[in-house]
C-alpha positions in Angstrom: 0.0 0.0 0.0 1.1 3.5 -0.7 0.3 6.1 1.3 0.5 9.6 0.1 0.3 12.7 2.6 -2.0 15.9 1.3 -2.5 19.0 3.0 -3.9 18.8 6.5 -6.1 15.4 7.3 -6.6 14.2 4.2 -4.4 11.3 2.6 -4.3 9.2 -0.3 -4.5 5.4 -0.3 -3.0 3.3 -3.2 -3.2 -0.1 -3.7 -3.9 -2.8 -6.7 -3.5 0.2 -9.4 -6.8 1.6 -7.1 -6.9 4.6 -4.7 -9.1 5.4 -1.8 -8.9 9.2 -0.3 -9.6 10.3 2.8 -11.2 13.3 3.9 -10.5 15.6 0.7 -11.3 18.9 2.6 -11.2 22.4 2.0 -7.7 22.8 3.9 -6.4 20.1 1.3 -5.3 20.4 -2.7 -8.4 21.1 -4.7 -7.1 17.7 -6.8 -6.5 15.5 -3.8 -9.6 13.7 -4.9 -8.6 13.7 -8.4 -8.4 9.9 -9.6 -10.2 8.5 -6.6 -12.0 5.4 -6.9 -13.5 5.9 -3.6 -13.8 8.5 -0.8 -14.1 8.1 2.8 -15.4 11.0 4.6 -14.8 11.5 8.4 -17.0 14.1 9.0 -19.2 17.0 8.4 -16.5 20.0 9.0 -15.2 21.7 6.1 -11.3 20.9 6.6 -13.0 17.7 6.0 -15.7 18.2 4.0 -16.1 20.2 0.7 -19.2 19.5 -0.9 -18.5 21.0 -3.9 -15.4 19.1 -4.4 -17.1 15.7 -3.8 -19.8 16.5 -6.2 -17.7 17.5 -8.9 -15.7 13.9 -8.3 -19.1 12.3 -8.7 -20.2 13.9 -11.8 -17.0 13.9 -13.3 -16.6 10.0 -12.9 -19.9 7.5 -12.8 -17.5 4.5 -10.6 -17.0 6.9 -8.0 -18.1 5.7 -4.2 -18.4 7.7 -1.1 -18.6 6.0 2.5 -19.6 8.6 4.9 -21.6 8.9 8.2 -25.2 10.6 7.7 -24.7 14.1 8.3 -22.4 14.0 5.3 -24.2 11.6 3.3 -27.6 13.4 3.7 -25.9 16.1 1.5 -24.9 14.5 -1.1 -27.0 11.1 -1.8 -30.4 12.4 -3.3 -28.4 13.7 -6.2 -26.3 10.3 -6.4 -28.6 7.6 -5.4 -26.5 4.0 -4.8 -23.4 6.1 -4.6 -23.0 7.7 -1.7 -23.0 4.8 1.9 -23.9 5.6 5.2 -21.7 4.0 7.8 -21.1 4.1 11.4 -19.3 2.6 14.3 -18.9 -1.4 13.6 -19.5 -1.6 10.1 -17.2 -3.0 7.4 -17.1 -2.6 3.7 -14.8 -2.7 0.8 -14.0 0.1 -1.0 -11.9 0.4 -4.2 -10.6 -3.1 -3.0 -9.5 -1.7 0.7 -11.6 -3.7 3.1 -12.5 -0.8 6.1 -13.7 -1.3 9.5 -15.3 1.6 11.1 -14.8 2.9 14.6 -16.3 5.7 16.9 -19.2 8.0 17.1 -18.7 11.8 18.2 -16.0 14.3 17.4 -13.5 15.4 20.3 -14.8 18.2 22.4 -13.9 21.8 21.3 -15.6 23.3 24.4 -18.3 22.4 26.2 -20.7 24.9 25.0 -20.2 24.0 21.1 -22.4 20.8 20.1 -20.1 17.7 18.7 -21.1 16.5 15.4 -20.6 13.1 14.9 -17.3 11.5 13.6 -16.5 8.4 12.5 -12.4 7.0 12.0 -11.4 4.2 9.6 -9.3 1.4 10.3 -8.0 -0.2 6.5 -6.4 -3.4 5.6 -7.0 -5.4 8.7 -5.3 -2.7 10.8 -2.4 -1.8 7.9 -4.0 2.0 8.9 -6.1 4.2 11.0 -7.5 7.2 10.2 -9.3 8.5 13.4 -10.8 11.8 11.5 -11.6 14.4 14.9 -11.1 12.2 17.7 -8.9 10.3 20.1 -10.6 7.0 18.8 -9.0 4.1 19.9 -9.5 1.2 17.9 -10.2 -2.9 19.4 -7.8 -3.8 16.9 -4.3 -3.5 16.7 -2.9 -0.2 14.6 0.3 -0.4 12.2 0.3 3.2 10.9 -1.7 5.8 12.9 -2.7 8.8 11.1 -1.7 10.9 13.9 -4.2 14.4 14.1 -1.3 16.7 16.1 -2.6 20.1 16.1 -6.7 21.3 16.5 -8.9 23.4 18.4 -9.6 20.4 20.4 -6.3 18.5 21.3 -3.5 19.6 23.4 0.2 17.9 22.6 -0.1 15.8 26.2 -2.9 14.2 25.1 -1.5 13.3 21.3 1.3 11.7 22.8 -0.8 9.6 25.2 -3.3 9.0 22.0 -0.3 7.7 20.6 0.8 5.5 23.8 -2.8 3.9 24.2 -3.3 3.0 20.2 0.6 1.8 20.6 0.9 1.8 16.4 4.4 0.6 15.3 4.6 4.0 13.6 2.4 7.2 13.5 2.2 9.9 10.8 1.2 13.4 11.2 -1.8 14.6 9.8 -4.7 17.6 10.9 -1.2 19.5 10.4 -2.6 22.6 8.9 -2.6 25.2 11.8 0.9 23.6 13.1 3.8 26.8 12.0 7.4 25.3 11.1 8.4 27.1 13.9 6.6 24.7 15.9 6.9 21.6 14.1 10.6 20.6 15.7 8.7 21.0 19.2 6.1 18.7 18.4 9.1 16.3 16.5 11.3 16.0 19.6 8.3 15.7 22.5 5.9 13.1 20.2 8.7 11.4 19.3 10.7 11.1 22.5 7.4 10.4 24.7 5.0 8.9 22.4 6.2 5.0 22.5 6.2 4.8 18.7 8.0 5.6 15.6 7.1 9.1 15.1 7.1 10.6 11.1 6.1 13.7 8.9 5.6 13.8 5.3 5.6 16.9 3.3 2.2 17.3 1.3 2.7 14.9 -2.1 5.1 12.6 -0.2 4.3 9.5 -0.2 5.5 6.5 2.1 5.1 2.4 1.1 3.0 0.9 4.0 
């Protein structure tokens, strides 16, 4: 599998001569969905989420698929009937020939007086990934590569180190990057790295990594 990093939480999945994306937002390239044969969609927030994006994938390309939870899905399925899935915590499907396991229900906390939406993470390839979308989700299955979110309005660094100690991956990549300066990367580096309990790596956006 090859794995290649976009801007912020979004990532592309290669595998097979087939490619599943993950959360093409509207932090990420407009082309990170370009060439998908499926999508996976976190959740409902627009770092995540770009409608107009997804649509234009859709149209542009009848095999396209979408597995999202129903907030998302509600948005976009009337206008693409059988293309767009609704999925949430313990399902499994296969999508562009990944096999995905879905885990979690809620997005983190931002504060206690903001709502949480609902967020789903996906776990791919029997554990070969996780991608836990806007929460601390930990998974009943063991994690490989952890698609590590480091910096939000809902996370602090002690708890993405201790994210990374209770998921206990063999390696975790950054990802929900997008608000983290370069001033403050090497901070983040050294303290996730050094405290973490796991291989700790960044890639650039359009770098890719074999899984």
């Amino acid at each position: 599998m090859r794995l290649t990093k976009k801007s912020h939480s979004c990532v592309r999945l290669e595998k097979d001569g087939r490619t599943l994306v993950v959360d093409p937002g509207g932090f990420s390239e407009e082309d990170a969905v370009l060439g998908a044969d499926a999508v996976l969609v976190t959740h409902e927030h627009p770092d995540h989420f770009d409608e107009g994006r997804l649509r234009a994938a859709l149209e542009a390309d009848p095999a396209v698929r979408i597995w999202t939870l129903k907030s998302v899905a509600d948005q976009l399925s009337a206008a693409f009937p059988g293309r767009v899935h609704t999925v949430g915590h313990g399902d499994t499907f296969t999508a562009a020939g990944f096999e995905v396991q879905v885990h979690g229900e809620l997005h983190a906390v931002i504060h206690p007086d903001i709502p949480r939406v609902t967020n789903v993470g996906y776990l791919v390839d029997d554990g070969a990934l996780f991608h836990p979308g806007d929460a601390l989700t930990v998974p009943d299955h063991p994690v490989r590569t952890l698609m590590l979110p480091v910096m939000a309005p809902w996370n602090k660094i002690s708890e993405v180190i201790d994210y990374v100690r209770e998921v206990r991956p063999e390696r975790a990549y950054d990802i929900h990057d997008a608000l983290l300066t370069d001033l403050a990367r090497p901070i983040y580096d050294r303290q996730i790295g050094a405290l973490g309990g796991a291989e700790h790596l960044r890639l650039a956006p359009g770098a890719t990594a074999e899984l």
